[in-house]
N, C-alpha and C positions, 0 to 999 in steps of 0.2 A: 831701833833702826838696824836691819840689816849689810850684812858683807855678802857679797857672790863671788865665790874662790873659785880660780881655775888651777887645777895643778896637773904635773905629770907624775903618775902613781907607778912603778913599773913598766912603764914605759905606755902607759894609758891615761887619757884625758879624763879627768873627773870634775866634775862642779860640784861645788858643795853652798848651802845657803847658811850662812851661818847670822843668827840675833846676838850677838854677844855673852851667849852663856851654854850656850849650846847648837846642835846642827838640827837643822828642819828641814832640808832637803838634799838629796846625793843622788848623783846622777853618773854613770863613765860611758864613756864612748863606746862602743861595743869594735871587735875584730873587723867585722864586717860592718859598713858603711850602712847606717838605716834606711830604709825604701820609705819609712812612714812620711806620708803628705806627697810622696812622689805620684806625677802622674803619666799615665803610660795611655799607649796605644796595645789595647791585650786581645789577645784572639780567643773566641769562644771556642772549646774543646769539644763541651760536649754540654746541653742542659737537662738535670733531672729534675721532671715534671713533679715525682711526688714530694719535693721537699723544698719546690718553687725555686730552684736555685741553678747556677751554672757554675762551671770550672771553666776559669781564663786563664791564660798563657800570656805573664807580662813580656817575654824573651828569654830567649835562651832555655826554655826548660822549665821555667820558674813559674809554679803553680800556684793560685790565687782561688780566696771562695770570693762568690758574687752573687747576693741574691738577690730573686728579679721581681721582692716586695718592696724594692729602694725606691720604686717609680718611672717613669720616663729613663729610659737609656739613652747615652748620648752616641749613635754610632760613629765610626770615623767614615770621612768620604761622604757620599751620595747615599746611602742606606737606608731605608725611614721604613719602618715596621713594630710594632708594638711590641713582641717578642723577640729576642734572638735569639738565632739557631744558631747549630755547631760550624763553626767558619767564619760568621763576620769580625768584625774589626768595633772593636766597641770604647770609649773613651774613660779610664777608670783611675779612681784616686785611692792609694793603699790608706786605711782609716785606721789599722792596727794592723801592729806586725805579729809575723808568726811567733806561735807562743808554743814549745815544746813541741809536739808531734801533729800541731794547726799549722797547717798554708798562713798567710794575711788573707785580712778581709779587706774586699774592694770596694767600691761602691759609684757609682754613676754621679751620686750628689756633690761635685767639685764645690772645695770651699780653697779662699785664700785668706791665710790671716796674717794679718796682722797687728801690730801693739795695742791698738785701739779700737779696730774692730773686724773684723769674720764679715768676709765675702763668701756667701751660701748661693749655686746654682740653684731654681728650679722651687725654688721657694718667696716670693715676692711680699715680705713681708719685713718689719723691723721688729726686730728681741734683743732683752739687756740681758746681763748679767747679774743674778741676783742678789748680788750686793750692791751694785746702784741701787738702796732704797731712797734716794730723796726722791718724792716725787714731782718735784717742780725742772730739778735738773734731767728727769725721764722727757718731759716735755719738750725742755729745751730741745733737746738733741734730737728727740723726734721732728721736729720743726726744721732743725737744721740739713737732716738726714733726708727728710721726703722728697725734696726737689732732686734729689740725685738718685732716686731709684728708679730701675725698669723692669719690666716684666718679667724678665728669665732669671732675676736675681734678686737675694734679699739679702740683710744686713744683721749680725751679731755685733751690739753694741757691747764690746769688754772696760772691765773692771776699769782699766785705766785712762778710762776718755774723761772719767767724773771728775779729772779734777784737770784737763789737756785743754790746751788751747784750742778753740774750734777752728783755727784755719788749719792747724795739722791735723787734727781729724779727716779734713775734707780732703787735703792734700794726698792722705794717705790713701784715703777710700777709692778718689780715684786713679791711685798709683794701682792700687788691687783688681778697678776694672779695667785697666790697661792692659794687665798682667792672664784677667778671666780673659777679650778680647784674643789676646795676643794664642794663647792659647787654642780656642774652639779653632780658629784661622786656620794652624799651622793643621789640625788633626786629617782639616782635608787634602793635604797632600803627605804626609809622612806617611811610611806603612807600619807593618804590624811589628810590637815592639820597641818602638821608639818612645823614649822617656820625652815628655812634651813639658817638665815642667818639675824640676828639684826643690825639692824643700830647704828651706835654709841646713847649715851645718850643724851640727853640735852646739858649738859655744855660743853662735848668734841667736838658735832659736831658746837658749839657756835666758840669754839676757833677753832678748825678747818679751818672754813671758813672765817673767816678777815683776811683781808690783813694784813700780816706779814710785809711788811714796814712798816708800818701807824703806828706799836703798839708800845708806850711808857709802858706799864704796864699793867698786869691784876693782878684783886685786888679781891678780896673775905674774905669777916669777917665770915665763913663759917668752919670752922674744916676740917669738913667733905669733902667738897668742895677742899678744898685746898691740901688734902690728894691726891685725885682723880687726880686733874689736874697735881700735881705734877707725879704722876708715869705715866699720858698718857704722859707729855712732855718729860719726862727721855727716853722714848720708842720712841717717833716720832718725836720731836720739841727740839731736847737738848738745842742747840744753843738761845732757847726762855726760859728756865729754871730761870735766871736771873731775867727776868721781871715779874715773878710770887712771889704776897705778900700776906703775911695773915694778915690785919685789925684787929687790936688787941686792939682800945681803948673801955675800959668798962663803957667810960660814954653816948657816943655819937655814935651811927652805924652808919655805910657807909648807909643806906638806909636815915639817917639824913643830912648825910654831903653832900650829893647829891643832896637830896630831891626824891627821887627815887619814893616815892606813890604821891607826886604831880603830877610827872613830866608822872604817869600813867594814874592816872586822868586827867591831859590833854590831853594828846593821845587820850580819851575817847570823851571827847567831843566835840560835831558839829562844835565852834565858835572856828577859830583861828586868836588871834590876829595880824597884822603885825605891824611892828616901825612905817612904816608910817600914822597910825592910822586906816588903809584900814583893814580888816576881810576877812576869809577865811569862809562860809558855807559847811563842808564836810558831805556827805548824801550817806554812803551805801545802797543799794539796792540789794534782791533777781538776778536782773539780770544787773547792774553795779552801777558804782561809781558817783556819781554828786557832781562838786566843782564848789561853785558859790564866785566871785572875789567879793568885795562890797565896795567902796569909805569909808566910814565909816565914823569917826571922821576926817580923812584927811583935811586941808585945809592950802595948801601951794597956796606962793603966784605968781607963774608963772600960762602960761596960762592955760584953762582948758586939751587940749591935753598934752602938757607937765605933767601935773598933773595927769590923766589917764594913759600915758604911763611911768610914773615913782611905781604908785600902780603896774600896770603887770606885770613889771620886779620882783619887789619885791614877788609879789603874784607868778609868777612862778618859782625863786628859792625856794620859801615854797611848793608851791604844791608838789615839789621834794622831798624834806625832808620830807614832810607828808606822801608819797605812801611808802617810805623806813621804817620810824617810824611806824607806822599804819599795817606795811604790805598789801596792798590793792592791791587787783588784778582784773583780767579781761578785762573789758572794763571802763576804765575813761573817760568822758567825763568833760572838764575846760568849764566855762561859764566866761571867763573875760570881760574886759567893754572894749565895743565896740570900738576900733580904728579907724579912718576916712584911713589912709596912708598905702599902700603898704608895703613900706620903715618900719614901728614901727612894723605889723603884722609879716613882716620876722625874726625882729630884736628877738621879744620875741619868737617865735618857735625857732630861734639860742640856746637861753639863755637856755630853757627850756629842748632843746635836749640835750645842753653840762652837764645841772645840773643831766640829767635822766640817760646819760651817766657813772658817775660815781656810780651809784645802780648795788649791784654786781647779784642782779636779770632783769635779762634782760627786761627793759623798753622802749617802743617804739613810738617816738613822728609821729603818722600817717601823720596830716594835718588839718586844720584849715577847719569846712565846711561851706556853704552859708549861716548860719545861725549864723555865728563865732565862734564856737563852737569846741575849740580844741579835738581833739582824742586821747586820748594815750590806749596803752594795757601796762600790766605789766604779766609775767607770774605767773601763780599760783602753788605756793609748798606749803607752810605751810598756816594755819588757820590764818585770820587776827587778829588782836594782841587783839579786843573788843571778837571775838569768844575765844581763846585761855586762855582770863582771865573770859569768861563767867558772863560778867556784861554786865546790861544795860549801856548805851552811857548818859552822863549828858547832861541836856537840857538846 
């Protein structure tokens, strides 16, 4: 069972997911207020034909990539034309924020989500989460789900409907086409520029997105904090009201009893220890991720394969925990230590798949290439957690 800590770190909001022995997830608020899931009314700059794409102007200055293999554009106003040119007014959803010397990416496809399921424009279909495997409860929901679909919109069934009450599902779904409605409405009269549609805050879309079985408590020594979460759960999450407490000893803060700026500053740095004395090398890069395995202080006494394939196991339940911790994305590339057998290299892409499997951001264990070099992607939504607290990484 999980805790979801909200603390103030230096004068900055952090969430941390903590299972009782360790952290799996860490998140802080950034300087600047995130645009991710914002949706604006953006103006077309300019489109270049040979890369299929355009540059939008959400206001003020603030440039945006869009590219126009998203589908159907939604324009603002009166406008109906298959392509846009430089000038119109076009209805766009930030889908990732700027990442180092990248704009955000936009995109036409408005989604609204919610705890239990993703409201998707433009797509008229129902999709689950691929951890709902029962497939009777797939059923269910799709049965419950169809009478409320239309044509301009489809439905992402999440993780935590599988075990929700079906009147709040439905309650919720059509709180979200209230919200898609309320929205398209306004685009035709607002101009260029105007944000038509803010994503929850920090701490709400924190709790939001965990998994509602897993949580034994959310905890915040925070006032203010606990104010907040209290009126979002009265309004969306009653049934979770209980498990929400406000950390009230004046000698010792929840960021102490935790260790919560350690447990930062390790996130931060390159060298991760494992039990078995074996090290982890994590090494972001402009264009991916490199994690090199390394025997380390290790020295158990079976033979040397045995020894090797017991660091890999180990190192690749860490490397799992590290992409989730860390938030890292894109293209991962694992360097672990060489295997001689068929039989062990399957065994640790098993391990590695099942651990990547439970990241509630969808993580993908490619394949092992001639060089042994495992592949994974993970996809990119948020800023990795060294961007987001704008420190350098300890050496």
């Amino acid at each position: 069972m999980n805790k979801l800590l909200f603390a103030r770190i230096h004068g900055r909001l952090t969430a941390a997911l903590w299972d009782g022995t360790r952290f799996l997830q860490l998140d802080a608020e950034e300087e600047e207020p995130s645009i991710l899931g914002n949706i604006y009314i953006a103006k077309v700059k300019n489109v270049v034909k040979n890369i299929n794409s355009a540059f939008v102007d959400l206001g003020g200055g603030r440039m945006a990539y869009y590219s126009l293999q998203d589908g159907p554009c939604h324009f603002a106003g009166d406008t109906r034309r298959s392509v846009p040119q430089a000038g119109d007014d076009l209805v766009v959803q930030v889908v990732r924020e700027a990442v180092k010397t990248k704009d955000p990416v936009v995109s036409g496809k408005l989604s609204f989500t919610g705890r239990f399921c993703v409201l998707t424009a433009g797509r008229n279909q129902i999709g689950f989460s691929a951890k709902i495997r029962d497939a009777g409860r797939r059923r269910q929901l799709q049965a419950l789900l169809e009478p409320e679909m239309e044509e301009d919109f489809g439905v992402i069934v999440r993780t935590n409907a599988q075990d929700a009450p079906e009147e709040r599902i439905l309650e919720e779904l059509r709180f979200l086409k209230e919200q898609y409605r309320q929205v398209l409405a306004a685009s035709r009269f607002r101009v260029s520029g105007s944000l038509l549609y803010e994503a929850e805050p920090f701490c709400r879309a924190r709790l939001r997105d965990v998994y509602g079985q897993d949580l034994e408590a959310i905890v915040t020594d925070q006032p203010d904090i606990y104010e907040d979460l209290r009126e979002y759960l009265s309004r969306h999450q009653p049934e979770a009201l209980p498990l929400l407490r406000l950390y009230q000893d004046p000698l010792v803060s929840l960021d102490k009893v935790y260790q919560l700026e350690k447990a930062l500053d390790e996130a931060l740095s390159p060298r991760v220890w494992l039990k078995s004395g074996g090290y982890l090398v994590i090494e972001p890069t402009e264009a991916l991720t490199v994690i090199d395995v390394n025997t380390g202080k290790y020295a158990g006494k079976k033979n040397q394969q045995e020894t090797i394939k017991k660091i890999n196991l180990e190192a690749a339940r860490e490397t799992a925990r590290q992409l989730r911790l860390r938030n890292l994305s894109g293209i991962i590339l694992v360097d672990f230590i060489d295997m001689e057998t068929a039989k062990d290299q399957e065994e640790l892409l098993s391990v590695l798949s099942a651990c990547c499997f439970q990241d509630p951001i969808k993580t993908t264990v490619v394949d092992m290439t001639r060089l042994n070099l495992v592949e994974l992607t993970r996809k990119k939504v948020r800023k990795p957690l060294y961007e987001q607290i704008g420190r350098r990484r300890q050496k």
